[in-house]
C-alpha positions, 0 to 999 in steps of 0.5 A: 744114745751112741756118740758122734762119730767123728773124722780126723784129718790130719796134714800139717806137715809131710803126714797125711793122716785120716782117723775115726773115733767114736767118743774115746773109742779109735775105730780107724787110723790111717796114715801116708808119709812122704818122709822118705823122700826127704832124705837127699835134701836133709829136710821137709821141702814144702811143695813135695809135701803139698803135691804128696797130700793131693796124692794120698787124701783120697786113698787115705779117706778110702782106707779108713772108711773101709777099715771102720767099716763105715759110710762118709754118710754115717760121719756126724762131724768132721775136724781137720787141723786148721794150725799150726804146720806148713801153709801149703801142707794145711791147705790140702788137708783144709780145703779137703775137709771143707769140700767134704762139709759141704758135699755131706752137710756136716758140721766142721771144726778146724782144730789145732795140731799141736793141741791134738798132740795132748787129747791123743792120749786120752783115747782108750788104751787098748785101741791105741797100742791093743793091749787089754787092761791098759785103758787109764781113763779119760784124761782129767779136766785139768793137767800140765801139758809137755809138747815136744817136737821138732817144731814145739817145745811148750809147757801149758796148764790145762785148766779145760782142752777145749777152752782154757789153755794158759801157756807157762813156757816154752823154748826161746830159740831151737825146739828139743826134736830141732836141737836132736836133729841138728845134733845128729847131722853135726854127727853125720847121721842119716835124716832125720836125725833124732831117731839116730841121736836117740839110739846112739845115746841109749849106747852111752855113758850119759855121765861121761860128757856134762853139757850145759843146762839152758836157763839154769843160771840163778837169773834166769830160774825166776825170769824163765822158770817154765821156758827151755833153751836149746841152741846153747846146748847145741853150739857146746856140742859143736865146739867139742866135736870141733875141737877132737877133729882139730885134734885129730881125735876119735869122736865118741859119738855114743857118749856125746849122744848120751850127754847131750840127750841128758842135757834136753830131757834133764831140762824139760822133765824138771821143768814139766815136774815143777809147773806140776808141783807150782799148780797142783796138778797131779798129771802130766800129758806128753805129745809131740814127736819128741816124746817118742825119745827114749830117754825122756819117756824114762826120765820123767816117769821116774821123776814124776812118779817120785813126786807122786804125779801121773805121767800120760804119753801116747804109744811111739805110733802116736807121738808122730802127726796123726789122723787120730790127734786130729779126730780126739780133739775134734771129738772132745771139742764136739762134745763140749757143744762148741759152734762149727768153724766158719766154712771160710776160715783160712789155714793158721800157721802160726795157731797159738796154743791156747786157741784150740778151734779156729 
């Protein structure tokens, strides 16, 4: 007997996002952005990102429906994610599914968005980047999960993905994709930030510039052993391009790049790797849209690897919100036998991570 099909639907910020996997198999992913009209504002304004989901879901479901060369009917269930993300972005996507449910009789699983960031990773490897020979299984039942983005910067033990995530840290102040891009307008560079900041840093002498590390004073290695601090990175990185421009100095924006993205991906890799070591877990899942930065899918390979620890991070396509984040965990969730969503649930904004089903 074949597996459920399963369709994602994404929309938690300015992606619209509509998938269908078939256990570990990616039949389809379709996405939309409205990104490109945020670049006069310098960041996501709510309400275009609402009025964009209203615009794109239809066109979006079509195309993916078309593309897998399947009927709405076929679906045998639906996830949608039901949090974290922006209220009025989670309530298109939400009302979609749960219009869908109804009008087709499908069960429906609100799933969390950030946790679809880690199940991503274990589709099969050839429907993520087409690359035959690439598939490195299914992920293991228990792992260290590393989510970064502009909006998380979380360490969790995976004990089950579906059932029990216990968070071990996470960051008291900027998350690692927000500190980047805060760099990158200090910097002057186009929105958004972080992409630019990356490719400026690749340019650098990461040894030319030592920034602070956050939480690494002796007091603060056992009281925060799994959490991050970024905002003190970002105000040292401030006060030195400050004082070259009060010196009427050249800002060597390749070098202080390249220091700065040291100083987040030194923190977060040596962290991910010592939560590994402390649990035993020979496995470490990176997601989030900050785990397309460069550096960081270098540095924590290397490190890892070193520590005989296996590292998982999902093709650039998708680190960024997608519909397959979305149908992967949504499957996964299927397949533990979990009950539907009540058709009443409300978009959860501030869905922690260790609830997986709303």
């Amino acid at each position: 007997m074949s597996e459920p099909l399963v369709l994602g639907i994404e929309s938690t910020c300015d992606e619209t996002g509509v998938a269908i996997v078939r256990g570990r198999e990616l039949l389809v992913d379709v996405t939309a952005t409205s990104m490109d009209e945020y670049a006069r504002y310098g960041g996501i304004i709510p309400e275009i990102a609402s009025r964009a989901h209203l615009e794109s879901f239809v066109p979006t479901l079509s195309a993916a429906l078309e593309r897998a060369g399947v009927r709405l009917t076929d679906i045998d269930a639906i996830a949608v994610a039901a949090g974290p993300g922006l209220v009025g972005s989670l309530t298109v996507g939400d009302s979609a599914a749960k219009a869908l449910a109804y009008a087709t009789g499908k069960p429906l699983y609100g799933v969390n968005h950030v946790v679809g960031h880690l199940a991503v990773a274990g589709l099969a490897a050839e429907q993520l980047d087409g690359k035959p020979g690439m598939d490195d299984g299914p992920l293991p039942k228990e792992f260290i999960g590393l989510v970064v983005s502009g909006g998380h910067s979380h360490l969790a033990h995976v004990r089950d993905i579906t059932r029990d995530i216990e968070v071990l840290g996470a960051t008291l102040d900027d998350a690692a994709g927000e500190a980047f891009d805060k760099v990158g307008r200090l910097l002057d560079t186009p929105y958004p930030g972080g992409p630019h900041v990356d490719r400026l840093a690749r340019a650098g002498n990461r040894k030319a510039i030592r920034f602070p590390r956050g939480l690494a004073a002796s007091k603060d290695r056992n009281r925060h052993r799994y959490d991050f601090s970024f905002s003190g990175l970002k105000t040292a990185v401030a006060r030195y391009v400050e004082a070259l421009r009060a010196a009427g100095e050249p800002i060597p924006r390749e070098d202080i790049c390249a220091g700065f993205s040291e100083a987040v991906n030194d923190s977060l890799t040596a962290k991910a790797v010592q939560a590994a070591l402390d649990t035993g877990c020979d496995t470490i899942v990176v997601g989030g849209g900050f785990s397309a930065n460069s550096r960081l899918r270098e540095l924590i390979r290397d490190r890892a690897g070193s520590a005989g620890i296996s590292v998982r991070i999902p093709p650039l396509r998708f680190c960024t919100d997608n519909g397959a984040q979305i149908a992967a965990i949504g499957a996964q969730v299927v397949a533990a036998g979990l009950d539907p969503s009540p058709v009443d649930f409300s978009p959860n904004t501030a869905m922690p991570l260790a609830q997986v089903l709303i």
